[in-house]
C-alpha positions as CSV (number, residue, x, y, z in Angstrom):
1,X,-1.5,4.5,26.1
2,X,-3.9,1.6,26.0
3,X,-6.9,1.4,23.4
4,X,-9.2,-1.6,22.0
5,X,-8.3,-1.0,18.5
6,X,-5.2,0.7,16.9
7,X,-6.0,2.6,13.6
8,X,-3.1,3.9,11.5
9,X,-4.2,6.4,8.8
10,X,-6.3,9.5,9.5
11,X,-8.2,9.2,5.8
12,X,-11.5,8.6,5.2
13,X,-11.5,4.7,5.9
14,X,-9.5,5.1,9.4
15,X,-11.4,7.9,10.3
16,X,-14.8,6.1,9.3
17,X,-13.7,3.4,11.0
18,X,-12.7,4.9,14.5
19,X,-16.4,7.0,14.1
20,X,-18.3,3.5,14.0
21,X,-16.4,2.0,16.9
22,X,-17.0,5.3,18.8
23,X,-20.5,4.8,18.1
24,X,-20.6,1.7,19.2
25,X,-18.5,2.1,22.5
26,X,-15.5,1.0,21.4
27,X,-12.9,2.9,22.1
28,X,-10.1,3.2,19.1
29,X,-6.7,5.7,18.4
30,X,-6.0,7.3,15.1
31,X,-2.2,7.7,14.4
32,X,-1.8,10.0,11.2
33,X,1.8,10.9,9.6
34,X,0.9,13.9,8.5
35,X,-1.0,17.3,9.4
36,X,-4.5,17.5,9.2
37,X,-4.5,20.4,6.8
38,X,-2.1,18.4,4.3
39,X,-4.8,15.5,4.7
40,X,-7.6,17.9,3.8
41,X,-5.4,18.9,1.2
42,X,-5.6,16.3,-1.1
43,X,-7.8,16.2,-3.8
44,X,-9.7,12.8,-4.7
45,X,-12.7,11.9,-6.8
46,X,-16.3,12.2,-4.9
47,X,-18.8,10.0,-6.3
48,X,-20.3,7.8,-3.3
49,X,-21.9,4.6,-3.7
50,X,-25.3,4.1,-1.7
51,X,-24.2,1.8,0.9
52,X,-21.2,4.8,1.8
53,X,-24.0,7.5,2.1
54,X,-25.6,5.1,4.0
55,X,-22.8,4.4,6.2
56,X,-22.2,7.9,6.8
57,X,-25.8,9.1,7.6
58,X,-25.6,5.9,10.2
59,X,-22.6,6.9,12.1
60,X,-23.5,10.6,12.6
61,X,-21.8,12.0,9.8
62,X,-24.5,12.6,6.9
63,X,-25.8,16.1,7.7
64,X,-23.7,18.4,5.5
65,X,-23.2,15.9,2.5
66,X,-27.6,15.7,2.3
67,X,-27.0,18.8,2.6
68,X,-24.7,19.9,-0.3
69,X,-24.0,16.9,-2.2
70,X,-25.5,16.1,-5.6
71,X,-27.7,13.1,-6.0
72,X,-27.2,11.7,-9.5
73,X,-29.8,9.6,-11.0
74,X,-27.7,8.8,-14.5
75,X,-24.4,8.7,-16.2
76,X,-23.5,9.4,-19.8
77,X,-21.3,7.9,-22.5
78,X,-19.9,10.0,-25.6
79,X,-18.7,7.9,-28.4
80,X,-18.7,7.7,-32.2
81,X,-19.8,11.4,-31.5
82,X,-23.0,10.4,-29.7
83,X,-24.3,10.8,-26.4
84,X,-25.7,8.3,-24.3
85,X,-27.4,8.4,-21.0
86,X,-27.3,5.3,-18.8
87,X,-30.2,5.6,-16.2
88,X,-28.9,4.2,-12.8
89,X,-32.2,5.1,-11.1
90,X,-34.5,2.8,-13.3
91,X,-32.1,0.2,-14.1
92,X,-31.6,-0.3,-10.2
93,X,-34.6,0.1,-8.5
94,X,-34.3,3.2,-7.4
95,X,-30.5,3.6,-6.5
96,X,-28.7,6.4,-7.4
97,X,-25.1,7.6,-6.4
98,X,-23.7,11.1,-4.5
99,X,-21.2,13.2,-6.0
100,X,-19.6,14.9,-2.7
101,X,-15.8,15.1,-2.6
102,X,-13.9,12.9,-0.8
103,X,-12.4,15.9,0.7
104,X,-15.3,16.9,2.1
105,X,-16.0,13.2,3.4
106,X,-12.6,13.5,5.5
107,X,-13.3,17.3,6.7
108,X,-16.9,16.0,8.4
109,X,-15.3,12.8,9.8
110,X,-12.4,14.9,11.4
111,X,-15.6,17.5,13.0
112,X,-17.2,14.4,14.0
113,X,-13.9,12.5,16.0
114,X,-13.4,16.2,17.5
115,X,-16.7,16.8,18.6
116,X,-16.9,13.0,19.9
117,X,-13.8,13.5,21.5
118,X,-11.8,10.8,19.3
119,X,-7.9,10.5,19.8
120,X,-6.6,11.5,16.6
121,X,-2.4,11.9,16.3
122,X,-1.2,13.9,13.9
123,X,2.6,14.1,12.7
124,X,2.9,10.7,14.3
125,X,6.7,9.5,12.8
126,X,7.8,6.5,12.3
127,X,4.7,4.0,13.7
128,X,5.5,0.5,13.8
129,X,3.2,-2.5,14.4
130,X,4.8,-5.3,16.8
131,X,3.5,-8.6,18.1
132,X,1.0,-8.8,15.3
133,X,1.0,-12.3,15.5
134,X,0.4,-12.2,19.2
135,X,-2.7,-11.7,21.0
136,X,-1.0,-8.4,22.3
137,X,0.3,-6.2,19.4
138,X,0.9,-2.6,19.8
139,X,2.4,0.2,18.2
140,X,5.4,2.7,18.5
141,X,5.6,6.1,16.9
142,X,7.4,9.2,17.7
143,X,6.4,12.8,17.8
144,X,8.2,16.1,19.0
145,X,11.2,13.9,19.5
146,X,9.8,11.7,22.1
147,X,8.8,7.8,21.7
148,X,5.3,6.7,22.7
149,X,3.6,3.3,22.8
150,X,-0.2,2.4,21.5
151,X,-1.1,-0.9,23.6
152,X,-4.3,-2.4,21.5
153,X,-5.9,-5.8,20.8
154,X,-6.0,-5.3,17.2
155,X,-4.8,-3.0,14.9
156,X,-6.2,-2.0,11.4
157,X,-3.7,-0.6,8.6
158,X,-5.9,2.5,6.8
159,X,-2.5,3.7,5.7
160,X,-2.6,3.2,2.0
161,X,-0.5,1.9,-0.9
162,X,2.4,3.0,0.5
163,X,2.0,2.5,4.0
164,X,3.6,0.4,6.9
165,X,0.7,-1.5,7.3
166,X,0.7,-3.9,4.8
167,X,4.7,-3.9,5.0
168,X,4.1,-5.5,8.4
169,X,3.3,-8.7,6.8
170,X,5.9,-11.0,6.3
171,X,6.4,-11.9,2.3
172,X,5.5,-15.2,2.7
173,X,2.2,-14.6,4.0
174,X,0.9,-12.5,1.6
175,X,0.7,-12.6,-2.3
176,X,0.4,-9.2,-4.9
177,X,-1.5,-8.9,-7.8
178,X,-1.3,-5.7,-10.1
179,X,-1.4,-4.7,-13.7
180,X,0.4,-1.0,-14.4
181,X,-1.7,0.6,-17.3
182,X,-0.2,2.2,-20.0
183,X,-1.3,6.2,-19.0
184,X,-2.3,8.6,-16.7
185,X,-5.1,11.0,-16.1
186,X,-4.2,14.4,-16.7
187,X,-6.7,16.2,-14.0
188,X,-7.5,19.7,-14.2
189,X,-10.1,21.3,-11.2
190,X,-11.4,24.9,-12.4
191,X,-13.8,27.3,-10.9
192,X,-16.1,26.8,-13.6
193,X,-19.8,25.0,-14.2
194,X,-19.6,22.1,-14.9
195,X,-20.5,21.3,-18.3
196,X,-23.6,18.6,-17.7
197,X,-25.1,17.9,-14.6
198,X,-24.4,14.4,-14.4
199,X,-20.8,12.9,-15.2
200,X,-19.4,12.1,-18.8
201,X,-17.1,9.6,-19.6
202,X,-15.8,10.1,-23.0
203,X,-14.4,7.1,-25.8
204,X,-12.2,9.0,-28.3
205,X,-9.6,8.2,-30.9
206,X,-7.2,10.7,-29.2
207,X,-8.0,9.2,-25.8
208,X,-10.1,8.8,-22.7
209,X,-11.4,11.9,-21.4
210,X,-13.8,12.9,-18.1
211,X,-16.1,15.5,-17.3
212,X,-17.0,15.4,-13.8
213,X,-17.7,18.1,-11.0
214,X,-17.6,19.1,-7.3
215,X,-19.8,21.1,-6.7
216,X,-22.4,23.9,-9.4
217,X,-19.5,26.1,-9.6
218,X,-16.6,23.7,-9.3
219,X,-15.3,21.2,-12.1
220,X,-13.1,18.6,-12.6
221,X,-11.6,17.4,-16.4
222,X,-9.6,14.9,-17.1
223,X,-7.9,13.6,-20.0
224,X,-6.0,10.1,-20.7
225,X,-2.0,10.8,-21.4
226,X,1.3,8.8,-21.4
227,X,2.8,7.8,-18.3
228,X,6.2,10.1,-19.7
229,X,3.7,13.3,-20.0
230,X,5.2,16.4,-18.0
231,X,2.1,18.3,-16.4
232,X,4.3,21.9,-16.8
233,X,3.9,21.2,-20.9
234,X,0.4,21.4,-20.6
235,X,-1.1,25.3,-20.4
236,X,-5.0,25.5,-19.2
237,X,-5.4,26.9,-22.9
238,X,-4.0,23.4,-24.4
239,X,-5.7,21.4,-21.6
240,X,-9.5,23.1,-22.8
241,X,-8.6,22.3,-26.5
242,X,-7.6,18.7,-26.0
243,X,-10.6,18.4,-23.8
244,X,-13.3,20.4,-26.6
245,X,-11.4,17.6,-29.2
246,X,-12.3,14.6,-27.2
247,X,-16.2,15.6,-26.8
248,X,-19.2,15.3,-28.4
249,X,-19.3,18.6,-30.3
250,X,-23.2,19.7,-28.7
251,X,-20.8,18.8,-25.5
252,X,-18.1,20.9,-26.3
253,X,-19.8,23.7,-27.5
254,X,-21.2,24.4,-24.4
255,X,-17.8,23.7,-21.9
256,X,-17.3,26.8,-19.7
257,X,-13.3,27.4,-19.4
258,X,-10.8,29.1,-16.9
259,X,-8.0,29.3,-15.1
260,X,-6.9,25.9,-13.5
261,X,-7.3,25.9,-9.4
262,X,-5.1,22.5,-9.7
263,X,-3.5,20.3,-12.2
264,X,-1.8,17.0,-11.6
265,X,-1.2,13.9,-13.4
266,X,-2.6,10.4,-11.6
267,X,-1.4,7.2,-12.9
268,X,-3.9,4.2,-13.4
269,X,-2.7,0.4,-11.4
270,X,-5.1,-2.2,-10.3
271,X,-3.9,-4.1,-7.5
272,X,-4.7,-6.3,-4.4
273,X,-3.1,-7.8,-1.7
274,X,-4.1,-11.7,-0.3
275,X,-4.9,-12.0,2.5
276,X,-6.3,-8.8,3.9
277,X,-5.6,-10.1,7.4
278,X,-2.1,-10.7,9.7
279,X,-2.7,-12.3,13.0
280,X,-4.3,-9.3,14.6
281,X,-3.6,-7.2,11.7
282,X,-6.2,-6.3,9.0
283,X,-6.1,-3.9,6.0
284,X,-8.3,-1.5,4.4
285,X,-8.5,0.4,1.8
286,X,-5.6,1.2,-0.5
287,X,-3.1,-0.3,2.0
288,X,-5.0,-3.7,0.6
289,X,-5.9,-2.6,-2.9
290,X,-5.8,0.0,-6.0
291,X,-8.1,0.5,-8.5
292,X,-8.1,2.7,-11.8
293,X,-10.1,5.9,-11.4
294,X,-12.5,4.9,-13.5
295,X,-15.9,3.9,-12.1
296,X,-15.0,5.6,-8.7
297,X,-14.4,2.5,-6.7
298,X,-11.2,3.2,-4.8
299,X,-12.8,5.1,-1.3
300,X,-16.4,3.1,-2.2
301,X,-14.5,-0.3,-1.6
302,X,-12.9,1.5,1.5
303,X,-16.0,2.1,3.0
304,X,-17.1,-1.9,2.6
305,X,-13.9,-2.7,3.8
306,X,-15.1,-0.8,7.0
307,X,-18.1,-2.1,6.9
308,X,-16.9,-5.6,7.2
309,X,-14.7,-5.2,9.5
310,X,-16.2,-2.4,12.4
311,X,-18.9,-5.4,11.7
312,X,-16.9,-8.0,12.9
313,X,-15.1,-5.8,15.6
314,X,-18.4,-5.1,17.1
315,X,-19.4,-8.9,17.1
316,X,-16.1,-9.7,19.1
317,X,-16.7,-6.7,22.2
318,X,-20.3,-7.3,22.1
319,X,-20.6,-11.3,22.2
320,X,-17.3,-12.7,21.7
321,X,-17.9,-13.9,18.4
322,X,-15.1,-14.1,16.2
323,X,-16.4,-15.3,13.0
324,X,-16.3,-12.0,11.3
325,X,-12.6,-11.4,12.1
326,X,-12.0,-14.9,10.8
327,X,-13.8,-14.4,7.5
328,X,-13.0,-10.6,7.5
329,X,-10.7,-11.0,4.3
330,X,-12.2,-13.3,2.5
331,X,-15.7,-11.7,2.1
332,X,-13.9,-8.6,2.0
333,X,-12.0,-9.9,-1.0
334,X,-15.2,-11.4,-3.0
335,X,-16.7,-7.8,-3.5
336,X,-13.1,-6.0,-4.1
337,X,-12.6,-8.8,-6.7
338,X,-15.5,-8.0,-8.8
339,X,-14.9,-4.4,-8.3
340,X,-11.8,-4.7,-10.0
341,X,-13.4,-6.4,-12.4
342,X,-15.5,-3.5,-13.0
343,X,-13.0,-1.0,-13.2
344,X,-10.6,-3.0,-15.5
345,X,-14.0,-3.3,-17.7
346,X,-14.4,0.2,-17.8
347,X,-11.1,1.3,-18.0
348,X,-10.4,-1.1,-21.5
349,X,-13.7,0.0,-22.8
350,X,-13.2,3.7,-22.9
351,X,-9.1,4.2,-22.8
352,X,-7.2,4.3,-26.1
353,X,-4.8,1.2,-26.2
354,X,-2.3,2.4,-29.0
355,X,-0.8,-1.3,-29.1
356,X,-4.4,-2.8,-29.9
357,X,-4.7,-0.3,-33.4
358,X,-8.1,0.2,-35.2
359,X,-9.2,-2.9,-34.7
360,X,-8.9,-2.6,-30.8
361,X,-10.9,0.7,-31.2
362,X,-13.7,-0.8,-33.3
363,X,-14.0,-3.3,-30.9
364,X,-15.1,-0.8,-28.0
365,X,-17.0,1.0,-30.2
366,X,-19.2,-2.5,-30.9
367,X,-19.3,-3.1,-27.6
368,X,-20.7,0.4,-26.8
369,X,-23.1,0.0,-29.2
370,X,-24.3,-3.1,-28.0
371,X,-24.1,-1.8,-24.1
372,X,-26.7,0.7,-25.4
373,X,-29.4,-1.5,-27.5
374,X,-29.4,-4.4,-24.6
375,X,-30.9,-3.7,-20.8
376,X,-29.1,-7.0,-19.6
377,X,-26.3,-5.1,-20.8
378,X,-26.8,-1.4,-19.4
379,X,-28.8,-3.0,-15.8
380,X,-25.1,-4.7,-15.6
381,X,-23.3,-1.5,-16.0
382,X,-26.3,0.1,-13.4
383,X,-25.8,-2.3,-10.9
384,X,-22.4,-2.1,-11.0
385,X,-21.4,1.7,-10.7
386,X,-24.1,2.3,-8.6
387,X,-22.3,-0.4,-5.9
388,X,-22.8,-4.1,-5.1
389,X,-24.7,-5.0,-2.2
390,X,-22.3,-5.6,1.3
């Protein structure tokens, strides 16, 4: 099989990617491990910078998340038992964010590549890149028993943390930097309203908590735990209570329970991987870098990976120019960087650091306070979660 551009990983940045080079005639294969339904099976956060909506709408693939997504103009902080609502839309100019699961993001993708007629592999084993330093790579896989061969001119590692992708890369090309936090998020999804129509993030002596949502009738709760914490000690009834504890109590008074739908605990790493690029080898998304859950960066810096580099793709096939491939990782890099900054910022402003005692805690709390009597201050915080400019 020959193709312009070998994509490994059938999430929502390979998928996004192959629908842009579609769009722009270039032809591109999708090689996936695993089934489509155990891709559309994961559950990930949802809120969606501007420039992904953007990207989306652009590439054919906007029309059910306008439809049913949730356009959110703020988002609140509880602390010191207080509530306080950061207004995105007027510290920004206007731009707001989209809270649409990423789920949901994947399922239209997947419609979109079927109805385009995409080449989309599922329960592809073992793929390997080779000649990734060559101006021929390719890649091997096997499925149904048999071997099979991608020819390609470049191929782009969407394959996550874990994936071969970034493997490929020989260890003294490439550098790692990570920092392993000290908990998890406990992550319940209920049938249930949420309990505010706009996300809360929550600073509490007990711990870090997060009300959030996926649809009017669909919620998701989190709550910060140790790394050691066993999900099967915590009943939905416990879950609720912690939850009610860590909330303002106007907040908590009016948190509509149930049974739990899911339950899972995520652990919390930054990390990224320099360069992003290999020869004819380039990553995106988690197979380049991690971030904490909190501020909902991980599948918004996918999408600008994409952006970047279906950019610099198109340049190549359409003029020859090269530049973008060239400078793919570092501008790439620049905007992941301060996104990681943002996320570390938020996540040792609102988590509970046990090692840094009361004084640690008092600290956040002054720095709260402060966030919330200065506009420098919040129109930082604005500009940041609602996403940096590509």
């Amino acid at each position: 099989m020959r193709t312009k551009v070998g994509i490994i990983g059938a999430g929502p940045s390979g998928l996004l990617l192959s629908q842009i080079l579609h769009v722009a005639g270039i032809d591109s294969v999708v090689l996936e491990r695993k089934t489509r339904d155990y891709v559309l099976g994961r559950i990930r956060a949802g809120v969606l910078e501007q420039g992904l909506t953007d990207m989306l709408r652009a590439a054919g693939v906007g029309d059910r998340m306008d439809g049913q997504g949730q356009v959110h103009e703020g988002v609140n902080l509880a602390f010191d038992g207080r509530l306080e609502r950061l207004d995105l839309a007027t510290l920004t100019g206007g731009k707001t964010v989209m809270v649409y699961g990423q789920t949901e993001v994947t399922r239209d993708l997947f419609d979109a590549r079927a109805a385009m007629g995409g080449t989309v592999i599922h329960e592809a084993e073992d793929v390997t890149p080779h000649g990734l330093d060559t101006d021929r790579p390719y890649l091997t896989y096997h499925k149904g028993g048999e071997a099979f061969r991608v020819d390609c001119d470049f191929v782009a590692a969407c394959d996550g943390f874990h994936g071969i992708g970034r493997q490929s890369i020989p260890k003294d090309r490439i550098v790692e930097h990570e920092k392993v936090y000290p908990f998890g998020w406990l992550g319940v999804l209920s049938q249930t309203r949420p309990v505010d129509h706009e996300l809360i993030y929550a600073n509490h002596e007990r711990g870090f908590a997060l009300c959030s949502m996926r649809s009017d009738v669909l919620s998701r709760y989190y709550v910060q735990v140790p790394l050691e914490t066993n999900v099967e000690a915590w009943s939905d009834d416990r879950f609720w209570e912690e939850l009610k504890r860590r909330l303002p109590p106007e907040v908590a008074a009016r948190l509509e329970t149930g049974p739990s739908i899911e339950k899972s605990i995520a652990p919390l790493r930054s990390f990224v991987a320099e360069p992003l690029s290999y020869g004819r080898l380039f990553l995106a998304g988690d197979a380049g870098h991690i971030v904490p859950p909190t501020g909902a960066k991980g599948l918004n810096l996918a999408a600008s990976d994409v952006h970047y580099l279906s950019r610099a793709l198109i340049a190549h096939y359409a003029s020859g120019d090269d530049t973008g491939l060239r400078d793919y990782s570092a501008t790439a890099l620049r905007r992941i960087w301060k996104a990681e900054r943002f996320s570390w910022w938020m996540t040792m402003l609102l988590h509970g650091f046990p090692a840094d005692g009361s004084f640690g805690h008092r600290i956040q709390h002054a720095e709260l306070d402060y966030l919330f009597g200065s506009t420098a201050a919040m129109t930082a915080m604005a500009e940041n979660y609602v996403g940096l400019p590509y």
